[in-house]
C-alpha positions in Angstrom: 11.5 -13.3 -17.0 8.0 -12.7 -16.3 6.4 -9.5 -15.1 2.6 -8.9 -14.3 1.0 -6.1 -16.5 -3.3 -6.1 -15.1 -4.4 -9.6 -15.1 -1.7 -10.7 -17.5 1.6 -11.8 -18.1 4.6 -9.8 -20.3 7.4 -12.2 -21.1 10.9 -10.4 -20.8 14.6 -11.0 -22.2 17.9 -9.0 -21.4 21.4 -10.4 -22.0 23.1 -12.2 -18.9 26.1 -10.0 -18.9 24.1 -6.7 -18.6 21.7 -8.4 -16.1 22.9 -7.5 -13.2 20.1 -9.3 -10.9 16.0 -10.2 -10.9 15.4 -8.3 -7.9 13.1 -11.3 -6.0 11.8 -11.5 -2.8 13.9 -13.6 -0.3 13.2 -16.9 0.5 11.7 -17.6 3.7 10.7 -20.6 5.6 7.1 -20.8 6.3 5.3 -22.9 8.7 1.8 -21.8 7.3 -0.3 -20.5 4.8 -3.5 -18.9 4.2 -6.5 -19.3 6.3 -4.2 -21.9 8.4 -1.7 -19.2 9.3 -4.5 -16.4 10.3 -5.9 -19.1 12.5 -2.4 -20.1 14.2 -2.2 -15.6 14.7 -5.5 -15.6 16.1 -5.0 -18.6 18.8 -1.6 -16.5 19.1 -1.7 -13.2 19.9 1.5 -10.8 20.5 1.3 -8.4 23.3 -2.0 -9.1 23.8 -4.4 -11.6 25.1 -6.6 -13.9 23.3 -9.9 -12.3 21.8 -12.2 -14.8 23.6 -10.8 -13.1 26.8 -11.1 -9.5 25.3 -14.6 -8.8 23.6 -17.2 -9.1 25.8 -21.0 -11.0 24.6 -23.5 -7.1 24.1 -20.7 -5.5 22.7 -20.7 -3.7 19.5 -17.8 -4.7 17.4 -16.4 -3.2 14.3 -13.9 -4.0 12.1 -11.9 -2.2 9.7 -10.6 -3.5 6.3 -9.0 -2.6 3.3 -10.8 -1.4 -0.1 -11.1 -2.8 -3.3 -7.7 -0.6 -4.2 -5.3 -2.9 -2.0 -4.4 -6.6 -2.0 -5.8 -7.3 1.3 -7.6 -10.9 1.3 -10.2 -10.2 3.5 -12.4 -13.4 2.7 -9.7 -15.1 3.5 -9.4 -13.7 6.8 -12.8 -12.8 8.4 -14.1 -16.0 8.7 -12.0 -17.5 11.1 -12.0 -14.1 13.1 -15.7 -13.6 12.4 -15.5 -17.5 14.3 -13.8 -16.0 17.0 -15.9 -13.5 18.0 -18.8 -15.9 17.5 -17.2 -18.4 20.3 -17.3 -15.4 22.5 -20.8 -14.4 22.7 -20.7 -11.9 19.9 -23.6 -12.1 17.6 -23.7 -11.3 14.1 -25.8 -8.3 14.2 -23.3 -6.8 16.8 -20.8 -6.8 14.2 -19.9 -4.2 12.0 -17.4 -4.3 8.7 -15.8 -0.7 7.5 -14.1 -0.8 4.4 -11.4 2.1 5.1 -11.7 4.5 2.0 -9.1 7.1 3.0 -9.4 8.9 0.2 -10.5 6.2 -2.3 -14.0 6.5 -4.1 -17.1 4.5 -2.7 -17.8 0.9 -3.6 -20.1 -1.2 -5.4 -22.4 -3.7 -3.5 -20.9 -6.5 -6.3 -16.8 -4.7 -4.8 -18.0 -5.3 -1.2 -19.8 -8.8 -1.9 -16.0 -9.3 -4.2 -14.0 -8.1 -1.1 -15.4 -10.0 1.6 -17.5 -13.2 0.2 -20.9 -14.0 -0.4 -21.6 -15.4 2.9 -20.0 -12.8 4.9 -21.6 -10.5 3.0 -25.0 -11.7 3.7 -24.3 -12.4 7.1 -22.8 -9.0 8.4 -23.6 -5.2 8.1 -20.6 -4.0 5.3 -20.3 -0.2 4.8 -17.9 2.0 3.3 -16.7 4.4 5.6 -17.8 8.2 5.0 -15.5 11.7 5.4 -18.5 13.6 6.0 -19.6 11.5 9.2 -16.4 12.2 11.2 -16.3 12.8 15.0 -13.1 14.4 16.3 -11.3 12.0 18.9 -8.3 14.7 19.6 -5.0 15.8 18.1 -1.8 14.6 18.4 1.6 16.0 19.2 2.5 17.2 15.5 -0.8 18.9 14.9 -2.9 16.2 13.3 -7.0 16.4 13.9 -7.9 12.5 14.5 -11.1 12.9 13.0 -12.9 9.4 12.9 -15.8 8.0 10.5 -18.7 8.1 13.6 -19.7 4.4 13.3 -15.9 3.6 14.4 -15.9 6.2 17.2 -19.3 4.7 18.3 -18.4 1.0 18.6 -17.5 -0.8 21.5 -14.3 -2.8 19.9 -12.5 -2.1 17.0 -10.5 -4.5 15.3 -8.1 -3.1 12.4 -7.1 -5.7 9.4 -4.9 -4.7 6.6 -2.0 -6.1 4.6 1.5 -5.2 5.7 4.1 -3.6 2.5 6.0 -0.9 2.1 4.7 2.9 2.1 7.2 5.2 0.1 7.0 7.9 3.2 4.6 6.2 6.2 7.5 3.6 5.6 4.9 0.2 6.6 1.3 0.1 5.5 -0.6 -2.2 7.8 -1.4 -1.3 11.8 -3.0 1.9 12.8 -2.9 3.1 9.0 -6.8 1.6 8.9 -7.9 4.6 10.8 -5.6 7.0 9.6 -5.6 7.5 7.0 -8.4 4.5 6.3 -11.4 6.1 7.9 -10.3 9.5 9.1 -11.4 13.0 6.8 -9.3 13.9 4.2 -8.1 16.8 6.3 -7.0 14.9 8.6 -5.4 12.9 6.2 -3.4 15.7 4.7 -2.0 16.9 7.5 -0.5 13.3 8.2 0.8 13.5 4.9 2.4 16.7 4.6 5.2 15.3 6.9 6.4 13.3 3.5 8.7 16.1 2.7 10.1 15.3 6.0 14.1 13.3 4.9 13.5 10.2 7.6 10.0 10.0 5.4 11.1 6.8 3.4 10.2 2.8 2.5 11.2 1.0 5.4 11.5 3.4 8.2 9.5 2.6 11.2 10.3 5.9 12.8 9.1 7.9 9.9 6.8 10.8 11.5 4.3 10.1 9.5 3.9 6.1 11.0 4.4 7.5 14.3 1.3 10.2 13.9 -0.4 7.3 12.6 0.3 5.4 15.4 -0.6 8.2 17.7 -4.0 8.8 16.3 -4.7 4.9 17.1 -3.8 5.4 20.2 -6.3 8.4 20.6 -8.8 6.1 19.2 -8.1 3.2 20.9 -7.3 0.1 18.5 -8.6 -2.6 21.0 -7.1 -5.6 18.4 -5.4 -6.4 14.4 -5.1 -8.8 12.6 -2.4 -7.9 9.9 -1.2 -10.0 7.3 2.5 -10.2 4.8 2.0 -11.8 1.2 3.8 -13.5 -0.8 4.2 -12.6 -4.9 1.3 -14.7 -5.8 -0.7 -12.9 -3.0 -0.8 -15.8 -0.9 -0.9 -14.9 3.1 2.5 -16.7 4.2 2.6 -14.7 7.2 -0.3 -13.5 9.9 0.1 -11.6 13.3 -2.5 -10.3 15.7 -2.7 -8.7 19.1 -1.6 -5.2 19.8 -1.8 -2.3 17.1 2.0 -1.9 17.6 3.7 -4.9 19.0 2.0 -7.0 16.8 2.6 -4.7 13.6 6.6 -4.4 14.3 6.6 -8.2 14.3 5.0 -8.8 10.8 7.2 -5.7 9.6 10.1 -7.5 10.8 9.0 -10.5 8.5 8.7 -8.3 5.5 12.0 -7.0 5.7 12.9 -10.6 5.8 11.0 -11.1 2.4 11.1 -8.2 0.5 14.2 -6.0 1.9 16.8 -7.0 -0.9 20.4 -5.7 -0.9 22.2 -4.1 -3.9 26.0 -3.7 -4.2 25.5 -1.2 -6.8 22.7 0.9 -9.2 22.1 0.0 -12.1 21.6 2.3 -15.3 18.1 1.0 -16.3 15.3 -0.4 -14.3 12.4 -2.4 -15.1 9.6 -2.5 -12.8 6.2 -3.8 -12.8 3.8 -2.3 -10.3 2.8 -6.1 -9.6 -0.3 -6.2 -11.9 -3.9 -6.4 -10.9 -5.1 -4.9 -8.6 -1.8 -2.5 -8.0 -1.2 -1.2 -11.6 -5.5 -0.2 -11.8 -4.6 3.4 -11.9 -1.4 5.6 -11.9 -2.2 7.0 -8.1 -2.0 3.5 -6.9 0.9 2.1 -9.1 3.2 5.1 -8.2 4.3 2.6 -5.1 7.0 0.4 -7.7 8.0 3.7 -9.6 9.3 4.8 -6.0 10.5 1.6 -4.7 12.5 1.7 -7.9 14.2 4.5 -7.6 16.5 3.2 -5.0 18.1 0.9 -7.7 18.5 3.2 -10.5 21.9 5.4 -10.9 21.7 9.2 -11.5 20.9 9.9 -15.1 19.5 6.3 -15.8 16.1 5.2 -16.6 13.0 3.9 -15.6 10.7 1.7 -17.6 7.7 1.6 -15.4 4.7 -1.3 -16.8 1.8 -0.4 -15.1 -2.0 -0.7 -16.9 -3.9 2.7 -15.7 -6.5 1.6 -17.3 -8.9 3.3 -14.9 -6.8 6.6 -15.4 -4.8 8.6 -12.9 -7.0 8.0 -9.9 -7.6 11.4 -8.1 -8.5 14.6 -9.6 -5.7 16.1 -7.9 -3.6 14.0 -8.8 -4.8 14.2 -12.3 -4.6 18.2 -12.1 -1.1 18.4 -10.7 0.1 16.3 -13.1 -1.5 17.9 -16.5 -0.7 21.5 -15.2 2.7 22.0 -13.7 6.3 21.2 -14.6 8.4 18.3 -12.4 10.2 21.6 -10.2 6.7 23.6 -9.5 5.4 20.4 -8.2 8.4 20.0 -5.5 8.3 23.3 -4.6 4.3 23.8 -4.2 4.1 20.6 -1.9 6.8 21.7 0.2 4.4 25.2 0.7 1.3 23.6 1.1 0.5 20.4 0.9 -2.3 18.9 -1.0 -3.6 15.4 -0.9 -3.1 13.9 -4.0 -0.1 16.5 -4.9 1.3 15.0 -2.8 2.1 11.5 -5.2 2.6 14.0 -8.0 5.5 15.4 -6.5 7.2 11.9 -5.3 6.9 11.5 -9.4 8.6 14.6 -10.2 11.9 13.6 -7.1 12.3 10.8 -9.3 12.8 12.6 -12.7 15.0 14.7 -11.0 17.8 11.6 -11.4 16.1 9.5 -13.8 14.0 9.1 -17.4 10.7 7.8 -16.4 9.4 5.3 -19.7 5.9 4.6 -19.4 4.1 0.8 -20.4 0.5 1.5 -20.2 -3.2 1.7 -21.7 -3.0 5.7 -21.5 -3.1 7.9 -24.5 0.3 8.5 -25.5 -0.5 12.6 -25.5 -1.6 12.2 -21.6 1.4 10.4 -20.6 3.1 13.4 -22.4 1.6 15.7 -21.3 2.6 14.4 -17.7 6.4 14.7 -18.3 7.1 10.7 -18.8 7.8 8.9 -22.3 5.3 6.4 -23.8 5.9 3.3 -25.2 2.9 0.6 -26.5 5.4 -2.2 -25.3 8.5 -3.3 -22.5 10.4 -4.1 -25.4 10.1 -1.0 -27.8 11.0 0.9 -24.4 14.0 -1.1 -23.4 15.8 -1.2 -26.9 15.0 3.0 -26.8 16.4 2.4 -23.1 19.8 0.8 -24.7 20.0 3.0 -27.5 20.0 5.8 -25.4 22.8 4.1 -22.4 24.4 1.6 -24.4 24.9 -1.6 -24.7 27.0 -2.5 -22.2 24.2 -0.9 -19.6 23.4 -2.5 -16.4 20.0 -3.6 -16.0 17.8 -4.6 -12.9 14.5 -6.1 -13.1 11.8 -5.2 -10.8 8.6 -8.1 -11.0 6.8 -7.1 -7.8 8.0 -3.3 -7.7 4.9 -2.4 -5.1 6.6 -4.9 -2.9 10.4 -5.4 -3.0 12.6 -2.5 -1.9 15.8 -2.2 -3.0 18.9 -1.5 -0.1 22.2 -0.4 -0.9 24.5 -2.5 1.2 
């Protein structure tokens, strides 16, 4: 087997009769792919009409995309939409891109130019969107300030893009998460977030409270049109819908369940996940998504080998300071208190080595990762025959190769 480790590739072997599956995404039939598909979304919205009959010629347009931290291909996609709204009267200078930062650090101008294309690029006004120019649109029903980056708030049509996965307690990215918590204050975000202790919180749960909040703060904002897209393991778009911020959404949520929702009979007593390599496994904050996908397929008292680079570090300095200073229990309980953004990953760490041994493949020191409650090893394979020692030889194994994607389902 072959797992993804930054931009490479780490070769894997495990005996047939321990192997109890390659945990894979399904296959699905696929009538189109990459910038055909987003065209065939555009020319077909859901629950909405067309944007030629929408967005008006004067009007100031802006739309929101993902940062360099997610898989999102927006060159791919903003061409033919940029077309779009070019059919319709819009001019370039009337059009606005926001990379939604949540609480993600600024880009480069060679990240932006990377992100969305030379030509793009040089064509329309790209910005990053800022915490500190916020303008408060309302709150809704469970207490949440929608407080919205002002160049948003001022424009005449907003248009969210994103890529569609699974979110360990928002349970889909994609849809209204570009404002919240893509271009909303970080206060704003943290009270969103703090509903993540809440138990219907989970991967795959469209009636977590945190989507619906989500979903409620776009509504307060008023999403006029998305274009969302599902990929496939080699981060190919296989799948595009457009149209309404929610209609449109549940339909390309429905496809990932199709694609990545994969039954399991059983647990198994060790898992090996990849956090799907570059640009998922950049840094711990980020690669946390396969280490709580995989949890789901790992028995009580089993293990975890977790291959994921870090090589830019832990990611957030709260993160970082949660991790370094309290034990596994003190993080559960503090978050549960009072919840801080950036704790709040540190503590979904510490739920999982409540049932499970967390070994770590990565370019951090081996004292940091220490130091952090998890177990180093400098390769898959020292891990996994420490793994075996440890279980046995006659221990089950699954094998995770897109674990920031695939979410295992006990049938």
């Amino acid at each position: 087997m072959q797992l993804r480790y930054d931009k490479e590739i780490v070769n894997f072997e495990v005996s047939n009769s321990r192997l109890i599956r390659e945990l894979l995404p399904n296959p699905v039939e696929v009538d189109s792919i990459g910038v055909d598909e987003v065209r065939r979304a555009l020319l077909n919205p859901i629950g909405s009409k067309k944007l030629s009959e929408l967005v008006k010629a004067g009007e100031k347009v802006c739309i929101i995309t993902s940062d360099i931290t997610r898989p999102m291909p927006s060159k791919v996609c903003l061409p033919p939409l940029l077309d779009e709204l070019n059919q319709s009267g819009v001019k370039d200078s009337d059009i606005l891109i926001v990379f939604a930062l949540g609480s993600h650090r600024n880009h480069t101008e060679e990240e932006m130019r990377y992100l969305v294309g030379d030509e793009v690029y040089d064509r329309i006004e790209c910005v990053d969107s800022n915490p500190d120019r916020c303008k408060r649109i309302g709150v809704t029903s469970k207490g949440t300030v929608v407080d919205i980056f002002d160049r948003v708030v001022d424009s005449d049509f907003i248009i969210c893009m994103g890529n569609i996965e699974y979110h360990y307690f928002a349970g889909y990215s994609g849809g209204a998460k570009a404002i919240m918590p893509g271009v909303s204050t970080k206060e704003a975000i943290r009270q969103n977030h703090k509903m993540m202790v809440d138990p219907s919180a989970y991967a795959g749960n469209l009636n977590s409270p945190v989507r619906l909040d989500i979903e409620e703060a776009g509504e307060l904002l008023g999403i006029d049109f998305i274009l969302n897209v599902v990929l496939d393991e080699h981060k190919q778009i296989i799948k595009a819908v457009a149209g309404h911020p929610v209609k449109a959404h549940r339909v390309g949520c429905a496809f990932l369940d199709e694609l990545y929702s994969v039954g399991i009979k059983e647990k198994a007593n060790i898992v090996v996940v990849s956090a799907g390599g570059y640009p998922k496994d950049q840094n711990m904050y980020q690669a946390q998504k396969a280490l709580d996908n995989a949890k789901h397929a790992v028995k009580d008292g089993g293990i975890i080998i977790w291959l994921a680079s870090c090589k830019e570090g832990l990611g957030s300095a709260v993160f970082e300071q949660w991790m370094t200073t309290k034990s596994p229990k003190q993080m559960i309980e503090d978050i549960k208190k009072d919840f801080k953004l950036g704790g709040h990953k540190a503590a979904a760490i510490s739920l999982v080595l409540e049932n499970a041994r967390i070994f770590m493949v990565s370019d951090l020191p081996d004292e940091l990762i220490k130091g952090i409650h998890l177990e180093p090893f400098g390769s898959l394979n020292d891990a996994f025959i420490e793994a075996t020692k440890i279980l046995g030889e006659d221990s089950t194994v699954y094998v995770m190769p897109y674990g920031g994607s695939t979410l295992p389902k006990e049938l």
